[in-house]
PQR file with spaces between the fields and no chain letter, atoms N, CA, C, O and H, PARSE charges and radii, in Angstrom:
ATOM       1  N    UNK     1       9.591   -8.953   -3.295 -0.4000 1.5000
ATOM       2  CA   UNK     1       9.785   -7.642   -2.748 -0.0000 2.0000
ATOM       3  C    UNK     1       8.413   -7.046   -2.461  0.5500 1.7000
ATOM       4  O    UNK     1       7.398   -7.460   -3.021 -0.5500 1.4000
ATOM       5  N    UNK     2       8.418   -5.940   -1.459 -0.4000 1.5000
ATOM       6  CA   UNK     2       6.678   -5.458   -0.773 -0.0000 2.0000
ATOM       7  C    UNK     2       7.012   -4.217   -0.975  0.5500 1.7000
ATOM       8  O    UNK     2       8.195   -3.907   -0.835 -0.5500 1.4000
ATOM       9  H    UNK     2       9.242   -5.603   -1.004  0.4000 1.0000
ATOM      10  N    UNK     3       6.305   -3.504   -1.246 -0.4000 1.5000
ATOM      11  CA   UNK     3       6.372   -1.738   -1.545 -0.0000 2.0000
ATOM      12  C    UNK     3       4.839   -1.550   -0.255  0.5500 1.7000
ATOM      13  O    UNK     3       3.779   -2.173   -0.215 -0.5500 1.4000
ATOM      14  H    UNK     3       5.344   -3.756   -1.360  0.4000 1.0000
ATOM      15  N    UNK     4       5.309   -0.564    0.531 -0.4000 1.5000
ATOM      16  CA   UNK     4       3.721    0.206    0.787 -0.0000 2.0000
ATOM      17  C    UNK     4       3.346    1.782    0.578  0.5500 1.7000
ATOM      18  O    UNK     4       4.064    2.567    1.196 -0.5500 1.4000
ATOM      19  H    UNK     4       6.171   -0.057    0.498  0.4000 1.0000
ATOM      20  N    UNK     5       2.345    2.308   -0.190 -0.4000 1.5000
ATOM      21  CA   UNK     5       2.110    3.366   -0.733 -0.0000 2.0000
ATOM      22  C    UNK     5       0.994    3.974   -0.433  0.5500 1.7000
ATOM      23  O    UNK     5      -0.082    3.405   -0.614 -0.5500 1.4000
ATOM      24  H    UNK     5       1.761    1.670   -0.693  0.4000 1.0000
ATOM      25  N    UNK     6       1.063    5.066    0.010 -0.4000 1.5000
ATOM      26  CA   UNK     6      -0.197    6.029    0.200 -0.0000 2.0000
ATOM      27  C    UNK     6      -0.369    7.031   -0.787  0.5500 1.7000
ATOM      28  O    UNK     6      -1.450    7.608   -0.662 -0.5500 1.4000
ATOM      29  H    UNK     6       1.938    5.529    0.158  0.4000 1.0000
ATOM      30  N    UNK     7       0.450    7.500   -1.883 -0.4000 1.5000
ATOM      31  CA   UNK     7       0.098    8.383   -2.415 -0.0000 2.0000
ATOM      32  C    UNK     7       0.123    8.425   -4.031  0.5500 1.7000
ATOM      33  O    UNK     7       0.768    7.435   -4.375 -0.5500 1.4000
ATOM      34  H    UNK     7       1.328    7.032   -1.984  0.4000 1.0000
ATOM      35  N    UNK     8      -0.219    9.004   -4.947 -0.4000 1.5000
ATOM      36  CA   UNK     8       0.093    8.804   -6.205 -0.0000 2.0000
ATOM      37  C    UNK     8       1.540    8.620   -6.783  0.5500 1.7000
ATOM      38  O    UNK     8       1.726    8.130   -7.896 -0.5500 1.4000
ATOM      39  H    UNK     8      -0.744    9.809   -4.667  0.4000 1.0000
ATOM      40  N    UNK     9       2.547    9.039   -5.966 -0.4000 1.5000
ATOM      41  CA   UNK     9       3.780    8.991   -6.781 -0.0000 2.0000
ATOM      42  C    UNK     9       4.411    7.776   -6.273  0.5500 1.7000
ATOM      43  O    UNK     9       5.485    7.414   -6.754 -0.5500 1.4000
ATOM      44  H    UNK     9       2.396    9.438   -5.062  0.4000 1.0000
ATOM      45  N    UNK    10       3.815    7.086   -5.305 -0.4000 1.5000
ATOM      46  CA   UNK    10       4.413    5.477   -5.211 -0.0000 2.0000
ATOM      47  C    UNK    10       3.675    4.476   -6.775  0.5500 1.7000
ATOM      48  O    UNK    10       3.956    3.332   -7.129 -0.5500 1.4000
ATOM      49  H    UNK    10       2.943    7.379   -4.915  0.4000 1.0000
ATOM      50  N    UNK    11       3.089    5.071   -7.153 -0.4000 1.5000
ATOM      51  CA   UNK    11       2.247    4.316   -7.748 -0.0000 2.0000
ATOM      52  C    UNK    11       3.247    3.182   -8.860  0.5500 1.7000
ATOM      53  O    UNK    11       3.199    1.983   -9.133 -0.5500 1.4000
ATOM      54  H    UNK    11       2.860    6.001   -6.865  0.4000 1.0000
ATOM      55  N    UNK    12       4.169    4.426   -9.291 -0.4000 1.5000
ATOM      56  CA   UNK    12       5.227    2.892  -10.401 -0.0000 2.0000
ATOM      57  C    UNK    12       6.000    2.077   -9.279  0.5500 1.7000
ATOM      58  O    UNK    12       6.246    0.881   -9.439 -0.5500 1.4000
ATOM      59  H    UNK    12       4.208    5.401   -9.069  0.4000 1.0000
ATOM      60  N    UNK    13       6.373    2.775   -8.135 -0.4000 1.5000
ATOM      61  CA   UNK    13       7.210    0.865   -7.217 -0.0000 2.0000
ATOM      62  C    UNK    13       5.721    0.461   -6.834  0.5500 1.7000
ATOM      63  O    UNK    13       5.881   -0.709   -7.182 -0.5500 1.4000
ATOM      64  H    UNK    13       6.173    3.746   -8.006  0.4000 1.0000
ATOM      65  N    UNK    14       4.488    0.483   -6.427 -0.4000 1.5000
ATOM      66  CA   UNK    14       3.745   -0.354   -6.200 -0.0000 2.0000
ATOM      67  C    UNK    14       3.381   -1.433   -7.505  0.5500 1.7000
ATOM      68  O    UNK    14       3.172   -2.620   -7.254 -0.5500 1.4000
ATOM      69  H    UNK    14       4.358    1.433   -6.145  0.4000 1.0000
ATOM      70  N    UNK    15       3.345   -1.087   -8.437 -0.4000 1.5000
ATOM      71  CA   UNK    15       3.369   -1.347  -10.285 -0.0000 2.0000
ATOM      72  C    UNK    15       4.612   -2.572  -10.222  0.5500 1.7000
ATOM      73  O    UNK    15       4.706   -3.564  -10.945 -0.5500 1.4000
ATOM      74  H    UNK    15       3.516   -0.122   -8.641  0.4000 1.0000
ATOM      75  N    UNK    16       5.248   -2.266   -9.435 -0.4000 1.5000
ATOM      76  CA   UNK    16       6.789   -3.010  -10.276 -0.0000 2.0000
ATOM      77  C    UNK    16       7.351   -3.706   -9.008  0.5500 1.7000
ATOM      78  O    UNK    16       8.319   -4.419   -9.272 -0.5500 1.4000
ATOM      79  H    UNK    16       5.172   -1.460   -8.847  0.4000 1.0000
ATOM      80  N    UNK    17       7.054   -3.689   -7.923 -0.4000 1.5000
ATOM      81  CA   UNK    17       7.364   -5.078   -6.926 -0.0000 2.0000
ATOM      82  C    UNK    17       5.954   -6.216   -6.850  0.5500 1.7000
ATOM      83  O    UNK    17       4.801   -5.983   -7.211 -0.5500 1.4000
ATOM      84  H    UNK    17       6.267   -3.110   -7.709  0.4000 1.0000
ATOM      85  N    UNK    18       6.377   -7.169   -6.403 -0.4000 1.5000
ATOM      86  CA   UNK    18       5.492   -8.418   -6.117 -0.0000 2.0000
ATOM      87  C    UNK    18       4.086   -8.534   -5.373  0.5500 1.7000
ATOM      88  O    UNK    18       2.989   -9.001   -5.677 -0.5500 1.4000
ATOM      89  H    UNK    18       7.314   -7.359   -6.110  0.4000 1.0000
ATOM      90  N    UNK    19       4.657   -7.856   -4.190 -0.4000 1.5000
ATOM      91  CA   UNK    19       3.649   -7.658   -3.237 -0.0000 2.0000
ATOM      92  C    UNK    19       3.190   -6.383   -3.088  0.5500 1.7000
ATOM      93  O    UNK    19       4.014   -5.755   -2.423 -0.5500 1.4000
ATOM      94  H    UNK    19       5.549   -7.477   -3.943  0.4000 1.0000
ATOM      95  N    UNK    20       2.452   -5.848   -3.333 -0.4000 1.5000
ATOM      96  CA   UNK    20       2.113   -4.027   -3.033 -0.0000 2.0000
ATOM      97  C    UNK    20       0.899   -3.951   -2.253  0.5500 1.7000
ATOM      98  O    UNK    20      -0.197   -4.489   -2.410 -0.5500 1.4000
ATOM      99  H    UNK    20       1.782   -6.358   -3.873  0.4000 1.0000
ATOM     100  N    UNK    21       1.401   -3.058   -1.263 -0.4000 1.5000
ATOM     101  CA   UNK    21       0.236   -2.877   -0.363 -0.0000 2.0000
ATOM     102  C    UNK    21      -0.258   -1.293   -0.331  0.5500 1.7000
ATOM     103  O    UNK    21       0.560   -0.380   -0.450 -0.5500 1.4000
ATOM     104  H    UNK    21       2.291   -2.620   -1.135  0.4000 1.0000
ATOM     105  N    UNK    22      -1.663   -1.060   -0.159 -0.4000 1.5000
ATOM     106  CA   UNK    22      -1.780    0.010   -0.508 -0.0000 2.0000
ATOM     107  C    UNK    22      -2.473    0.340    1.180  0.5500 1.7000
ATOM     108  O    UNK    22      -3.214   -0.412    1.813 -0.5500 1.4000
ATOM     109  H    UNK    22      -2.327   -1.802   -0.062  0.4000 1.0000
ATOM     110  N    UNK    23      -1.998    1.569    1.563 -0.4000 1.5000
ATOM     111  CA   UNK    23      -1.944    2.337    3.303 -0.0000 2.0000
ATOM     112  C    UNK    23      -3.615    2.523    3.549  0.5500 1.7000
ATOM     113  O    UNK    23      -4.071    2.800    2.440 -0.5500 1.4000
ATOM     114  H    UNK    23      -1.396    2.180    1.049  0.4000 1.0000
ATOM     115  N    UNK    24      -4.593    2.489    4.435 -0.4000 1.5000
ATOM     116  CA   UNK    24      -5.650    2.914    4.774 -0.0000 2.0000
ATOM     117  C    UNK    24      -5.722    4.376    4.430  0.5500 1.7000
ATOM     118  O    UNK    24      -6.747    4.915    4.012 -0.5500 1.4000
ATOM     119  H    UNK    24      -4.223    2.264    5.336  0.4000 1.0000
ATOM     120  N    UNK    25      -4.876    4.826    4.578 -0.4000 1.5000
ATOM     121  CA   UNK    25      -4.828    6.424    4.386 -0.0000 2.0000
ATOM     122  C    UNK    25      -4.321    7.144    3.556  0.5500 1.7000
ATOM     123  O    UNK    25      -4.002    8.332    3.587 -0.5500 1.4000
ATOM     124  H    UNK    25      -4.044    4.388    4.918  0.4000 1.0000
ATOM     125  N    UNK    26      -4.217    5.958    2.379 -0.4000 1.5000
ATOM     126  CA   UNK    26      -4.117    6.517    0.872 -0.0000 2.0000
ATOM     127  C    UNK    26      -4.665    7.884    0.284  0.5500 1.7000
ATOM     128  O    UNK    26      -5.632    8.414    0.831 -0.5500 1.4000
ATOM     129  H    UNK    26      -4.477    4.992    2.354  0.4000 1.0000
ATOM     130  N    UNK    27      -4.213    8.320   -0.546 -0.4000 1.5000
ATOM     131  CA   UNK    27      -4.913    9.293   -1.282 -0.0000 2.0000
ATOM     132  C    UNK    27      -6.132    8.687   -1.646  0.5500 1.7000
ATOM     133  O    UNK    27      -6.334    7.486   -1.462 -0.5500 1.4000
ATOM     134  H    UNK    27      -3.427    7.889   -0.990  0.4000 1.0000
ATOM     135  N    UNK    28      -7.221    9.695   -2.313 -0.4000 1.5000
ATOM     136  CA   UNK    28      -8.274    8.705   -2.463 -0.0000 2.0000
ATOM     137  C    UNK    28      -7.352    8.638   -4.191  0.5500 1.7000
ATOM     138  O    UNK    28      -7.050    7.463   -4.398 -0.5500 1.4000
ATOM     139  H    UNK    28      -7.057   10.670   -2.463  0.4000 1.0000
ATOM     140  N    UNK    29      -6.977    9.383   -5.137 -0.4000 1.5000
ATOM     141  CA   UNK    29      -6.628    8.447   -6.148 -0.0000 2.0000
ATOM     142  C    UNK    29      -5.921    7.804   -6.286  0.5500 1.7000
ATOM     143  O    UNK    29      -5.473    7.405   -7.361 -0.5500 1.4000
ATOM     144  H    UNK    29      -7.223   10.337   -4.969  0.4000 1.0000
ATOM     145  N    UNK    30      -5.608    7.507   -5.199 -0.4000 1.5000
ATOM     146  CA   UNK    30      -4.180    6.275   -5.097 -0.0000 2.0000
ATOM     147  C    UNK    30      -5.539    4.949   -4.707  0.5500 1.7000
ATOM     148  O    UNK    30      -5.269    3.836   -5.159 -0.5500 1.4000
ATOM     149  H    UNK    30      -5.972    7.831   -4.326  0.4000 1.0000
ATOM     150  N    UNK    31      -6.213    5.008   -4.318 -0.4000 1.5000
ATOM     151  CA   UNK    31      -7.270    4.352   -3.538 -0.0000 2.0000
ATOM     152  C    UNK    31      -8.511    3.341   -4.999  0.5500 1.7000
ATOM     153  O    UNK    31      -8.987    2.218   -5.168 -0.5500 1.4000
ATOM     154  H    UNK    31      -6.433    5.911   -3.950  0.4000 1.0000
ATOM     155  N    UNK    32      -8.490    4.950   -5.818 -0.4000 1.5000
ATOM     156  CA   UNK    32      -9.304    4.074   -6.913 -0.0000 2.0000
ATOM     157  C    UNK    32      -8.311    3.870   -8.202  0.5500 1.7000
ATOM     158  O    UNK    32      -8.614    3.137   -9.143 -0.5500 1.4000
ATOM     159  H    UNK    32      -8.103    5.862   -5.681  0.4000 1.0000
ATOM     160  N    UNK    33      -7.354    4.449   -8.143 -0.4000 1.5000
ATOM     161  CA   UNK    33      -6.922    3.353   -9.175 -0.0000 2.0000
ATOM     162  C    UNK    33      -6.113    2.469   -8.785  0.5500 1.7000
ATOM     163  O    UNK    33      -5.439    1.950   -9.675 -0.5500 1.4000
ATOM     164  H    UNK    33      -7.108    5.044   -7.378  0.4000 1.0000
ATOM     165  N    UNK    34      -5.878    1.963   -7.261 -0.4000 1.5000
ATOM     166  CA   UNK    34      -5.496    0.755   -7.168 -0.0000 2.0000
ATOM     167  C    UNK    34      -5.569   -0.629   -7.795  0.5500 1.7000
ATOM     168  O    UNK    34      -6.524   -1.122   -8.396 -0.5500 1.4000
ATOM     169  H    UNK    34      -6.424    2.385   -6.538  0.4000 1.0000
ATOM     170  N    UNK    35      -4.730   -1.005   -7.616 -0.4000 1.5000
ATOM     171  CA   UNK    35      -4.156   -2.600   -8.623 -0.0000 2.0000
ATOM     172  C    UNK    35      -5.208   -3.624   -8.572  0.5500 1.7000
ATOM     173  O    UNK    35      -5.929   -3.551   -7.577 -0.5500 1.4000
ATOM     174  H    UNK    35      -3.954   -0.605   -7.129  0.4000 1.0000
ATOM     175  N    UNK    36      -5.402   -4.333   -9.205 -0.4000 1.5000
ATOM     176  CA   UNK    36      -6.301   -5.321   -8.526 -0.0000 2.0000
ATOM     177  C    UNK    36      -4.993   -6.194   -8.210  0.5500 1.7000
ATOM     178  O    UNK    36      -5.498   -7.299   -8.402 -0.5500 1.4000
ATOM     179  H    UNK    36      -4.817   -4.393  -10.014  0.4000 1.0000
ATOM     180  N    UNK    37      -4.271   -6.343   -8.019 -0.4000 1.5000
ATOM     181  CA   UNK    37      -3.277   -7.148   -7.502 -0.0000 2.0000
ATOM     182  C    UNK    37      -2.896   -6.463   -6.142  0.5500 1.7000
ATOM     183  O    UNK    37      -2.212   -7.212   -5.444 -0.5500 1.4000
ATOM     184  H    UNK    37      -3.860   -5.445   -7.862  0.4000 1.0000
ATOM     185  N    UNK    38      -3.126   -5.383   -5.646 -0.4000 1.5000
ATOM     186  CA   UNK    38      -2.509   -4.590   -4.265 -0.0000 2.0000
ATOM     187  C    UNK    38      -3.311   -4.751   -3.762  0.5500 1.7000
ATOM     188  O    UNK    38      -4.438   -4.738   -4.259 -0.5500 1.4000
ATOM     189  H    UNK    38      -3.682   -4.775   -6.213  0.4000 1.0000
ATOM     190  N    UNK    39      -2.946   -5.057   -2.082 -0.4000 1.5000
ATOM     191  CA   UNK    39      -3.652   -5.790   -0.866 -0.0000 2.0000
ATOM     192  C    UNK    39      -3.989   -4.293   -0.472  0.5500 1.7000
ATOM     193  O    UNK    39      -3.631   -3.223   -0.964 -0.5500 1.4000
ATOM     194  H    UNK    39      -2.031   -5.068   -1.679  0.4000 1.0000
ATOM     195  N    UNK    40      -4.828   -4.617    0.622 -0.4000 1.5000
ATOM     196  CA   UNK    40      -4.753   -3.536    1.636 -0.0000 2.0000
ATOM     197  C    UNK    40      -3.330   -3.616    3.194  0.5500 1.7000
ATOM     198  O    UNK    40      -2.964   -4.642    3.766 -0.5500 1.4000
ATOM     199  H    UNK    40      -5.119   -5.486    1.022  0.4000 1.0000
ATOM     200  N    UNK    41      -2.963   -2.512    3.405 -0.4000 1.5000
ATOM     201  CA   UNK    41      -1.909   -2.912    4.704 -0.0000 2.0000
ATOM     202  C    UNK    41      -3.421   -3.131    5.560  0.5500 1.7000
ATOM     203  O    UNK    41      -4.606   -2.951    5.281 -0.5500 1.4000
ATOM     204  H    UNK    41      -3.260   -1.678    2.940  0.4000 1.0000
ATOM     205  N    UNK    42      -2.504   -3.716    6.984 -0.4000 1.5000
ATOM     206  CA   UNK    42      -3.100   -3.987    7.634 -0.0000 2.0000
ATOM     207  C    UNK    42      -3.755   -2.897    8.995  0.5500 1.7000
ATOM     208  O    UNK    42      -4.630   -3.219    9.799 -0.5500 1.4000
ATOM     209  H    UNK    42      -1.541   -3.862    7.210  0.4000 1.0000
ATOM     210  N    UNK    43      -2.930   -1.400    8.918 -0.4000 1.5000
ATOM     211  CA   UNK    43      -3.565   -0.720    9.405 -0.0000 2.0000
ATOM     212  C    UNK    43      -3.120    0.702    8.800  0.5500 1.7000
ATOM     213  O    UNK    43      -2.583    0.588    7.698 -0.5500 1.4000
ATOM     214  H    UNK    43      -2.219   -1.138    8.265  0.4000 1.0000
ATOM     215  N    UNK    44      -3.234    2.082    9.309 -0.4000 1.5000
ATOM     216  CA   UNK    44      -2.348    3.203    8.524 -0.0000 2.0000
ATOM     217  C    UNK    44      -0.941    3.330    9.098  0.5500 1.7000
ATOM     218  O    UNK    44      -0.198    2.483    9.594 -0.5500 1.4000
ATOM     219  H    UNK    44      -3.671    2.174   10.204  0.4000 1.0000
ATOM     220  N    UNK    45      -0.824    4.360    8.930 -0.4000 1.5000
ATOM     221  CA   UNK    45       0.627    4.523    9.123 -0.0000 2.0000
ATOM     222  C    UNK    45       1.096    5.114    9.789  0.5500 1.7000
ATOM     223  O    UNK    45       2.264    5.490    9.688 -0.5500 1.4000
ATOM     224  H    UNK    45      -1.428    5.048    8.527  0.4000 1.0000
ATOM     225  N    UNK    46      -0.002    5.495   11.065 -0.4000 1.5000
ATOM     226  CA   UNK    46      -0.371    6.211   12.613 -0.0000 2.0000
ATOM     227  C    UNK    46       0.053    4.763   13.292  0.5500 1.7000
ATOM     228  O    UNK    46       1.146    4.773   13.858 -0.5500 1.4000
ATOM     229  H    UNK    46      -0.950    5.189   11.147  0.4000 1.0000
ATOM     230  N    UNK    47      -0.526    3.785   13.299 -0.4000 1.5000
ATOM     231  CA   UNK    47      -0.752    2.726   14.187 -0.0000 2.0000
ATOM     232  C    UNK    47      -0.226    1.273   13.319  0.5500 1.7000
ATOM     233  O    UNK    47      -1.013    0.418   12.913 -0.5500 1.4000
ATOM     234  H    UNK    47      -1.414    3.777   12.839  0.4000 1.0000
ATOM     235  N    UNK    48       1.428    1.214   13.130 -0.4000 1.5000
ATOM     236  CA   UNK    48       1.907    0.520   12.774 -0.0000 2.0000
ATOM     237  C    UNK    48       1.340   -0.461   11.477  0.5500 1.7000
ATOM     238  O    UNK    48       1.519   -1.673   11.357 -0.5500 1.4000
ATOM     239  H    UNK    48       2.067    1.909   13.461  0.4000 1.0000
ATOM     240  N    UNK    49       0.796    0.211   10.795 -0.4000 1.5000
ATOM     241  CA   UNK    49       0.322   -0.426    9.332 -0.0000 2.0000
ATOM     242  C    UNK    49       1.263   -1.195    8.516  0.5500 1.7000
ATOM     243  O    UNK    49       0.877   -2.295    8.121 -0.5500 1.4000
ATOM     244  H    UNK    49       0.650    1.195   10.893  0.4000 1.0000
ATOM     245  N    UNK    50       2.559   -0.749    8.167 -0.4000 1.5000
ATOM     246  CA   UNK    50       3.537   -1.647    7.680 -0.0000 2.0000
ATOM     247  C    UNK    50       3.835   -2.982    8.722  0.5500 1.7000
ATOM     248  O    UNK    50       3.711   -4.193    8.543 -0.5500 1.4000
ATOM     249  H    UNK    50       2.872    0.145    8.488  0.4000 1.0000
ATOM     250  N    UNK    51       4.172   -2.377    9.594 -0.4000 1.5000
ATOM     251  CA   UNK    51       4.919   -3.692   10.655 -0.0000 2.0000
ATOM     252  C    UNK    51       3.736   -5.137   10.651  0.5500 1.7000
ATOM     253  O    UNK    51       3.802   -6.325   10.335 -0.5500 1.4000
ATOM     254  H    UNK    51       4.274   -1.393    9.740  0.4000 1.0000
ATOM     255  N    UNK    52       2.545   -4.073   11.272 -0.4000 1.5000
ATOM     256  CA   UNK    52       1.674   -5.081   11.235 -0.0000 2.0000
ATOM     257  C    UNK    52       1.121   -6.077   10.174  0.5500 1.7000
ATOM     258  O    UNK    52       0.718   -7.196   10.491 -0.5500 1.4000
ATOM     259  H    UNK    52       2.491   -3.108   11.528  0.4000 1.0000
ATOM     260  N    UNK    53       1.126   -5.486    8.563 -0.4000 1.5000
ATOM     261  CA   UNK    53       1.371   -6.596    7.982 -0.0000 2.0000
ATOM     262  C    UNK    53       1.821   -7.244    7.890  0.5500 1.7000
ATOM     263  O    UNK    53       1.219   -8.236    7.477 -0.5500 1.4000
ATOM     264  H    UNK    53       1.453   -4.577    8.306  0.4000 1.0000
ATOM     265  N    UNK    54       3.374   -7.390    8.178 -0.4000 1.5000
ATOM     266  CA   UNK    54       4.645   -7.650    7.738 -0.0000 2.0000
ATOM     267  C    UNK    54       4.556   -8.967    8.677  0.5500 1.7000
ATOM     268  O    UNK    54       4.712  -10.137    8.327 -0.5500 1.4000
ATOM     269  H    UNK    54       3.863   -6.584    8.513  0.4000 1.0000
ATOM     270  N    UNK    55       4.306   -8.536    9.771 -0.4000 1.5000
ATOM     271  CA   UNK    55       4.019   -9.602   10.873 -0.0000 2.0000
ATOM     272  C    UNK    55       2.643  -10.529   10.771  0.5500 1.7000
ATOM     273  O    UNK    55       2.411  -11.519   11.465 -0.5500 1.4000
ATOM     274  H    UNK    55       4.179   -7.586   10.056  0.4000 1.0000
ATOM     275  N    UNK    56       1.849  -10.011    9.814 -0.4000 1.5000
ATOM     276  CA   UNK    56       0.682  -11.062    9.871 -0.0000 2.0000
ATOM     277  C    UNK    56       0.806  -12.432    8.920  0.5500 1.7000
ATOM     278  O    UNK    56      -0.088  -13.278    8.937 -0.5500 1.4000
ATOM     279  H    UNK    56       2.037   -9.206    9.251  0.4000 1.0000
């Protein structure tokens, strides 16, 4: 399962699915206490950031 999260209150489904991707345009404390297991998406969430991972 893939969660994608920009803000602090995604933070427990990014925690608790497989794949977690964290948005370019995160909060910044969503940003530093990111996972060391959470990727970056592949763009924000202006210019198809989910899809485009999804598809890479």
């Amino acid at each position: 399962m893939a969660a994608f999260g920009d803000g602090m209150n995604d933070l427990a489904m990014l925690k608790y699915v497989g794949h977690p991707y964290v948005m370019p345009n995160a909060s910044d404390d969503l940003k530093e206490i990111r996972l060391l297991t959470c990727r970056w998406a592949a763009n924000d969430n202006r210019h198809d950031g989910v899809l485009d991972t999804i598809w890479k």
